[in-house]
N, C-alpha and C positions, 0 to 999 in steps of 0.2 A: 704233460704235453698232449693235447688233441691228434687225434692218429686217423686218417684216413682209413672207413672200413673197404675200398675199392678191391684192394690186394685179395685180404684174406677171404672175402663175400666169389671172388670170380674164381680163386683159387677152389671153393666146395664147389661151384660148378662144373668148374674143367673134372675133378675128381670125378663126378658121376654122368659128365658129358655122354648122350648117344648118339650124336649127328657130329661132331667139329670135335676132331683131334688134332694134337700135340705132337711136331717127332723131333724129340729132344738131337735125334741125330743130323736131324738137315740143319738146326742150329750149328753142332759142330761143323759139320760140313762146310759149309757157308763162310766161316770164318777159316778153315782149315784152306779154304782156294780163295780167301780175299786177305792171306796175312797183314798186308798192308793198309788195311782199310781203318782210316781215321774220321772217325765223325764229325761233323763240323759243331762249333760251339753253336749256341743258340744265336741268332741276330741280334745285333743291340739298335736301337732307334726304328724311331717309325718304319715301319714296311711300308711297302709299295701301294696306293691310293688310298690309305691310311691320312684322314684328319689330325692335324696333331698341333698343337699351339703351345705347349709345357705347362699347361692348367689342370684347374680340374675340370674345365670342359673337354679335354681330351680324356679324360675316365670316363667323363658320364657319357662320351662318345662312343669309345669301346662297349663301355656295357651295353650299349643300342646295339652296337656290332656283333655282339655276339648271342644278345639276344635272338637276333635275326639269323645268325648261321648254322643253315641247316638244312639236308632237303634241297638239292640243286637239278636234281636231274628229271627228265622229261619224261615222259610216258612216250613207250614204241608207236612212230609214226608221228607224233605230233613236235611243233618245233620248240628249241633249248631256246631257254629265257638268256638274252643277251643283249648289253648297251653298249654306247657310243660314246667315248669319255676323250677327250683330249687325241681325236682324230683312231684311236684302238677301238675294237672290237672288242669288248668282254665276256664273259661268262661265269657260273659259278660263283666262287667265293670273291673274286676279284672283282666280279660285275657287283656283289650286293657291295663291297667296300668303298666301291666307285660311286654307288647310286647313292653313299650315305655323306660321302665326301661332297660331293655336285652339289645336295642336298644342303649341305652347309654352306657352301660357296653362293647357290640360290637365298639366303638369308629365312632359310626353314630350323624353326627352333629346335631340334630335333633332340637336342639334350638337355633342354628346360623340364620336368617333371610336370607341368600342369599342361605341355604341349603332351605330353606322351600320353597323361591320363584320358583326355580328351581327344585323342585324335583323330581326325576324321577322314575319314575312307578313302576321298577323295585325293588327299594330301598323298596316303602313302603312296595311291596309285601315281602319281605324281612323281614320285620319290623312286617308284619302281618304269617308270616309263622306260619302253627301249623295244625289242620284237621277241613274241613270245608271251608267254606269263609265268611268274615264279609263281613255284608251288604252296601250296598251304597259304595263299595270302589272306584270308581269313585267321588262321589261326597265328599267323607273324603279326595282324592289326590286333588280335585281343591280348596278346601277350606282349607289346608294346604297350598298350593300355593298363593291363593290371602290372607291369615295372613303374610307370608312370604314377600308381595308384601308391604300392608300397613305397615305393620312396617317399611320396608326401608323409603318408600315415608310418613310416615306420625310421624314416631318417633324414627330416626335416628339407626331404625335395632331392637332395644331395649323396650320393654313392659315396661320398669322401667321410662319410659319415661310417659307412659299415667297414672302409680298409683303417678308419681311426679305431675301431672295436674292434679288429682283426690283430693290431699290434704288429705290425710286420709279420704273421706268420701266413703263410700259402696255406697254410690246413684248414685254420680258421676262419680264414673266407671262402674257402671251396664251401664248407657246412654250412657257414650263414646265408650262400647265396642260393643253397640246396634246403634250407629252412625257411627263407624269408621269401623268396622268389619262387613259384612254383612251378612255371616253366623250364626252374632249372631244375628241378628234383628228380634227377632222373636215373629213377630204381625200376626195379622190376620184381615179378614175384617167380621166382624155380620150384616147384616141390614144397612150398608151403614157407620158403626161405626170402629172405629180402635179400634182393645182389645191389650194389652201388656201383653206379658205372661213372654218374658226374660229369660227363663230358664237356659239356662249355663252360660249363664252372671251371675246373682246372684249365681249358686255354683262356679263360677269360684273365687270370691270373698268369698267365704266361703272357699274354698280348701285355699285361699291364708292366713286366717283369722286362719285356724285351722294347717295348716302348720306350718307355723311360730309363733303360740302359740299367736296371737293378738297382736304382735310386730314385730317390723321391718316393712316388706314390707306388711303384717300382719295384720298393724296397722291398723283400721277402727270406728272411733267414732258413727258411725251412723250404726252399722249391724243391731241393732233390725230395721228396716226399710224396709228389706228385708222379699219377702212375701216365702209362699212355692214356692217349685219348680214345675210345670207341668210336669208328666212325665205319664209313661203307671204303674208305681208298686202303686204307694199314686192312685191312684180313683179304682184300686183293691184293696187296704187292705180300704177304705172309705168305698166300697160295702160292705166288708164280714162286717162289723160292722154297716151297714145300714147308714150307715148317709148320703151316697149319695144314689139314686134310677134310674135306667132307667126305659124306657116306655118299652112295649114288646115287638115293632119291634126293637128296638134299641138294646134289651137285645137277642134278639133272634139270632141278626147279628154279637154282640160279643160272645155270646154262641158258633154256628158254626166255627169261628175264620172268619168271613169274613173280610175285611178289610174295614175302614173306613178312607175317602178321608182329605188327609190333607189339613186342611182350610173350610169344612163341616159345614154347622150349628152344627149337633151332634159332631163333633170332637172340635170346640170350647166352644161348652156348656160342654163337656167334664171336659175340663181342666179350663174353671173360673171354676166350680163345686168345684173341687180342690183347686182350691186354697182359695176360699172364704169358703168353707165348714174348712179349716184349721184353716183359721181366727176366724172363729165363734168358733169353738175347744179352740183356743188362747183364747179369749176373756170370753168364759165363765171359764175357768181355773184362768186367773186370776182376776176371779169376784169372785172366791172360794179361791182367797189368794195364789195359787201359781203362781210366776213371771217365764214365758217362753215366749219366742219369737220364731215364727216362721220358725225359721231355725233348732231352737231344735227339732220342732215337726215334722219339715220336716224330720230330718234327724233318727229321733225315728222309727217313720212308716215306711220310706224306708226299713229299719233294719227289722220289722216286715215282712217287704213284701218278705223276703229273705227266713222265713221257710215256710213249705209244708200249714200250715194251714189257710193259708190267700190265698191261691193259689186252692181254693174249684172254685171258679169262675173265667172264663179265664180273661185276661186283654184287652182291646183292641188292635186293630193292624192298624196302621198308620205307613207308611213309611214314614218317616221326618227324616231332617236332626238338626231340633231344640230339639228332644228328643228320 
């Protein structure tokens, strides 16, 4: 059985972390004043301005989608990239799912492989139209391009192609899309050590898992296997509940909004923090009897990280294209 190195790689981090700890006791805590708190299962069916048609042009959709998500927020002073979809105002994640939906509805091949290989500039700005500008749009057109690229050269145009080599297992395609895809490869180096964090890999497999209701293209025997995702919202709503801690220089650089270097010592203690502080969350929940995995808890917090009150303390800021 193929085993996810995400665990044990952030688990040597956290061990020798100097900037981002751990306090195994706000975990208790937390749950010791929320007895009642029941996580919700994962969603099943299309999410909210989610393309969806029960094909495989709704795979090769998500995989654009998640190619693209990442990297939302603005630089101090200047204005959040935001559209106009069906009379709302968007932002964020919801705005790029909006602008890829619209995009579809405009008659933009967005999930043909020879449109992605080739496409031009022009298009995506097109695709991204609204007030503001989303970040990295350079680096979201070349990585749309080289998805566009592999798939021809490596699976005949078609993603339905690497979840058929996958065999239903969630592991197996988090690695393939971490092997074959290179904007999804998303490791880093600590101390001489490779850490795997995978982050859109494993929601892309979750988007597919909760799309299709765990059937069909859907289908995945092995999801609990999947850890959290690394991202900038889960190690803020972590802070506001203390179970994670920075040092003061560290807390003082996110305070200001400075930014921190992608690939950093502090940016990868960052995010194993996350993800193994999640685990440890997991694992004592179901030492008190309730069964959740990982992905629920992932996808719990995120939700949490969405209102005003988990937003007391800034998030970090790293420009990446992995998150």
């Amino acid at each position: 059985m193929a085993l996810l190195p995400v665990l044990p790689s952030c688990q040597a981090v956290v061990e020798q972390s100097q900037s981002v700890y751990i306090d195994p006791t706000a975990i208790s805590y937390f749950l010791d004043t929320n007895a009642a708190l029941k996580i919700p299962p994962l969603p099943q069916g299309p999410a909210p301005y989610h393309y969806f048609d029960s094909t495989a042009v709704t795979v090769q959709w998500l995989l654009v989608l998640d190619t693209l998500n990442h990297c939302f927020w603005s630089e101090v002073g200047s204005p959040l990239w935001e559209i106009h979809y069906e009379n709302e105002k968007l932002s964020g994640y919801w705005a790029l799912a909006a602008s890829l939906k619209r995009a579809m509805e405009e008659g933009i091949p967005l999930t043909e492989a020879k449109t992605l290989a080739t496409l031009k500039r022009d298009t995506l700005v097109h695709v991204f139209r609204g007030s503001g500008k989303i970040p990295l749009f350079d680096e979201r057109l070349e990585n749309l391009r080289q998805v566009g690229k592999v798939l021809l050269d490596r699976f005949q145009g078609s993603f339905i192609h690497a979840l058929e080599e996958a065999r239903g297992s969630a592991v197996k395609l988090v690695l393939f899309l971490a092997d074959e895809f290179p904007s999804f490869n998303d490791t880093a180096n600590y101390h001489g050590n490779t850490v795997c964090f995978f982050k859109r890999a494993q929601l892309l497999v979750q988007d597919l898992w909760c799309t299709f209701s765990g059937t069909s293209w859907g289908n995945f025997h092995d999801l609990d296997e999947l850890t959290a995702f690394a991202d900038y919202k889960l190690p803020q709503v972590l802070r506001h509940l203390e179970i994670i801690r920075y040092e003061s220089k560290l807390a003082a650089q996110i305070q200001r909004l400075a930014h921190i270097l992608p690939g950093s010592a502090e940016e990868v203690e960052i995010r194993a923090a996350t993800i193994w502080a999640v685990e440890l969350l997991r694992q004592e929940m179901v030492r008190r009897g309730q069964e959740v995995n990982s992905a629920q808890l992932d996808s719990w917090l995120w939700h949490l990280g969405q209102n005003d009150m988990y937003r007391s303390l800034p998030y970090h800021r790293t420009r990446t294209i992995f998150y």
